[in-house]
N, C-alpha and C positions, 0 to 999 in steps of 0.2 A: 655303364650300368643302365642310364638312362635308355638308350637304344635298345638293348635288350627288351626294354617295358615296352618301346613305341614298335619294335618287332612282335611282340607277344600280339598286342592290341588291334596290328593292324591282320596280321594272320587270324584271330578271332572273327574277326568283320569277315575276311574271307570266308573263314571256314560257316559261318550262319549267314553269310548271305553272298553265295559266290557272286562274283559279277557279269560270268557266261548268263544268267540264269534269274538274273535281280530283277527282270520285270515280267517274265513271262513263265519262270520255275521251269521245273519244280521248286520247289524249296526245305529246305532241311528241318522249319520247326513252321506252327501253324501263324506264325507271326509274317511270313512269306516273305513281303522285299521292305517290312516295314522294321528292320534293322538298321540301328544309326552310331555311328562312330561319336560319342563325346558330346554331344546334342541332339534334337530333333531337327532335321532339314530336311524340305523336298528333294528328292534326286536332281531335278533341275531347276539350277540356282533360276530361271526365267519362270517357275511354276508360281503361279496364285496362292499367296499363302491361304486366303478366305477356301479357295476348292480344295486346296491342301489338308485342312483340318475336318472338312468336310466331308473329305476321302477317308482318313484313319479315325471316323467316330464312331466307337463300338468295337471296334477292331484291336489285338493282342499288338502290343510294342514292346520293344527290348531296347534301348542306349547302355552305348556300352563304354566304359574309363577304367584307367588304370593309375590305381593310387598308390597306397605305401609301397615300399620297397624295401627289402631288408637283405643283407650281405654277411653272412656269418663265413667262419671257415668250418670245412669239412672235418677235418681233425685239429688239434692241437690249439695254438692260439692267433696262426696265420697259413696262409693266406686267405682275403675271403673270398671264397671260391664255391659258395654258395648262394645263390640268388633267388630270393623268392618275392614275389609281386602280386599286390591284389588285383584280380582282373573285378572286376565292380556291372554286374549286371542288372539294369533299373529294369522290373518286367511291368508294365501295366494295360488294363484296360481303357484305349484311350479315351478323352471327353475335352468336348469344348470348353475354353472357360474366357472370360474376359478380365485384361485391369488396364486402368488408367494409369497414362501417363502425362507426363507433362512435358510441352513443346517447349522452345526456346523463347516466344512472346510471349509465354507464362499462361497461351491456352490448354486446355486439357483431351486427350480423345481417349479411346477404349479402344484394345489390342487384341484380336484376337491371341490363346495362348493354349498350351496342349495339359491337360490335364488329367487326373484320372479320375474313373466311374463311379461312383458307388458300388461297394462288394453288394453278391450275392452269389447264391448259393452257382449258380451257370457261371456266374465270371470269375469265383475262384476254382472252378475245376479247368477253368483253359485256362488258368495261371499254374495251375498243377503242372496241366501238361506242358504247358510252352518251359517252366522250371524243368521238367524230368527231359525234354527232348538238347536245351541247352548243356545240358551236367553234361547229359551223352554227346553231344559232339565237342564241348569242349573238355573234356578226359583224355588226355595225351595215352591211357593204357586203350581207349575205343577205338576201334577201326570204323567210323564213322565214314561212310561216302564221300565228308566235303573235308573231312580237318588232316589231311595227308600235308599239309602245307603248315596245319598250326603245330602238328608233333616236331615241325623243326624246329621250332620255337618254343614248345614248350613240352619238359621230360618226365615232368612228374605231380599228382595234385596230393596236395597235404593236407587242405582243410579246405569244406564248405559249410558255409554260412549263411541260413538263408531266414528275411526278417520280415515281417507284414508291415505295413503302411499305415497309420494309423493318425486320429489329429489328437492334438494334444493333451486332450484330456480324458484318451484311449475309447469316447462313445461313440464314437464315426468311425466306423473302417470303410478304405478305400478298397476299390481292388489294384494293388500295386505290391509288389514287394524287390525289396533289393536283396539280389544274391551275390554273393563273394565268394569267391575262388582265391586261395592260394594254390600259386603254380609256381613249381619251381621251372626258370628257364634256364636257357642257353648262355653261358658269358658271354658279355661282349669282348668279340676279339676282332685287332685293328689289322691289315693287310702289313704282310711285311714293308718295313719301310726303309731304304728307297729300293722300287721294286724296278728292275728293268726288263725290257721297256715299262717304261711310266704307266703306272694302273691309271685310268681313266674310266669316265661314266658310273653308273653302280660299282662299278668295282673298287671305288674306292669306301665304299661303305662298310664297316665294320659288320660281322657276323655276328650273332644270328640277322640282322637286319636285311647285308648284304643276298641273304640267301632268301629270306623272303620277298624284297625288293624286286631280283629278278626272276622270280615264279609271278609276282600279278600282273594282270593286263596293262602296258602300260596306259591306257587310256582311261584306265581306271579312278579313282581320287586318291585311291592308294599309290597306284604308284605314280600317278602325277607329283606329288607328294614326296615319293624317294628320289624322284628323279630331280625336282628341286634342292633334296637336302644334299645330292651328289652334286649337283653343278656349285652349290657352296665352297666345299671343300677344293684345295688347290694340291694337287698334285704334287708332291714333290721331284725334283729335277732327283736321276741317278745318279749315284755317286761313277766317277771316271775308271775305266777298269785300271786293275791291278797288274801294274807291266814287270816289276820288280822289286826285292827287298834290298835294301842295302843298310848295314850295321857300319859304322863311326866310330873309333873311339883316340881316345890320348895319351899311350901308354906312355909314353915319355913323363907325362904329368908336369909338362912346363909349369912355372909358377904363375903365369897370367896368361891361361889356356885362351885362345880365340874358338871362333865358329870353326876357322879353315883352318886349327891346327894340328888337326889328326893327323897322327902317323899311321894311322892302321885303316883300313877302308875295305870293307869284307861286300859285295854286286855278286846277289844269283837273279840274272835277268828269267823271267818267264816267256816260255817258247808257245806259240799259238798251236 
């Protein structure tokens, strides 16, 4: 079931920020290539974090996680054969912030960190839109340009939930809100096993995964990503073909029957 969520999550990434197109677009919402899987990271792990944040300040950002999961069955009281998953979309306007931490000699420095803006009237209307252009590509019923890859993964939305940013004591609004998607996905289903010849590569990877896995670049982090969680898995060896049946028995019914004591021995060898 798990996989199913890390299929759903990674097909969403795709589908808002394809990877033909992540740094130069188009792009499918005004947030451009500033879409991030599960954190905020530069695209290259070698980037300057200080120019990094420097780059997305002022600018619409989306991180995106995948949280509950729930398995009900479809009818009756089994099997559960229904899947549903929160897809968790952080939208904000970003803003520099700093905090201290503390080193291991017990000195202290100041980190840069990604935060958001103060609301106003401009930065919740591109929180609107970047909200209204997300709903739309990720809606498995939209024919969206980029999500032909997350409707494998995901077949139907049941509920959206979408919450303002606020601090605690609700007189500071930020411009941030988190929206929530329930999507129902695809089960996970495991290749048959043992498959002959031996499945290999992504192919050993459970569906829906398996089928997203081999639609992304592999050069991607995505599928760099699958391509790691397939080289985990070990293949199992094929079972021996099937040359013939043969049925044994003891009609005699000795009173202290051995292995080799059948009288009866019924061989229908299989012809190639």
């Amino acid at each position: 079931m798990s996989l199913s969520r890390l299929a759903l999550r990674l097909a969403a990434y795709e589908a808002l920020s394809p990877f033909a197109t992540m740094l130069t677009g188009p792009w499918p919402t005004i947030a451009a290539g500033n879409i991030y899987d599960s954190r905020v990271t530069p695209y290259s792990d070698s980037a300057d974090w200080g120019a990094f944040l420097n780059d997305i300040e002022g600018k619409p950002v989306a991180i995106l996680y995948t949280e509950e999961t729930e398995v009900t069955p479809v009818a009756g009281e089994y099997p559960a054969d229904k899947e549903i998953v929160d897809l968790v979309v952080e939208l904000m306007i970003a803003a520099q912030g700093q905090i201290e931490v503390a080193n291991a000699d017990g000195s202290t420095q100041m980190v840069g960190v990604v935060g958001a803006q103060l609301s106003s009237r401009k930065h919740e209307a591109w929180l609107d839109m970047l909200e209204a252009q997300i709903r739309n590509v990720l809606d498995p019923q939209s024919l969206s340009a980029t999500n032909a890859l997350f409707r494998k993964a995901a077949s139907e939305l049941h509920h959206v939930h979408s919450v303002p940013q606020r601090d605690p004591d609700k007189t500071v609004r930020f411009a941030a809100r988190t929206l929530t998607l329930k999507l129902r996905v695809k089960l996970t289903i495991w290749p048959s096993l043992p498959a002959s010849p031996p499945a290999s590569g992504l192919a050993l990877l459970p569906g829906p995964l398996g089928v997203v896995a081999a639609a992304l670049d592999p050069t991607s982090t995505g599928g760099q990503l699958c391509a790691e969680l397939a080289a985990a898995l070990t293949s199992p060896n094929a079972l021996p073909a099937l040359t013939d049946i043969r049925i044994t028995a003891n009609l005699n019914r000795g009173a202290t029957p051995t292995p080799t004591s059948n009288d009866f021995i019924g061989d229908v060898p299989f012809s190639s």
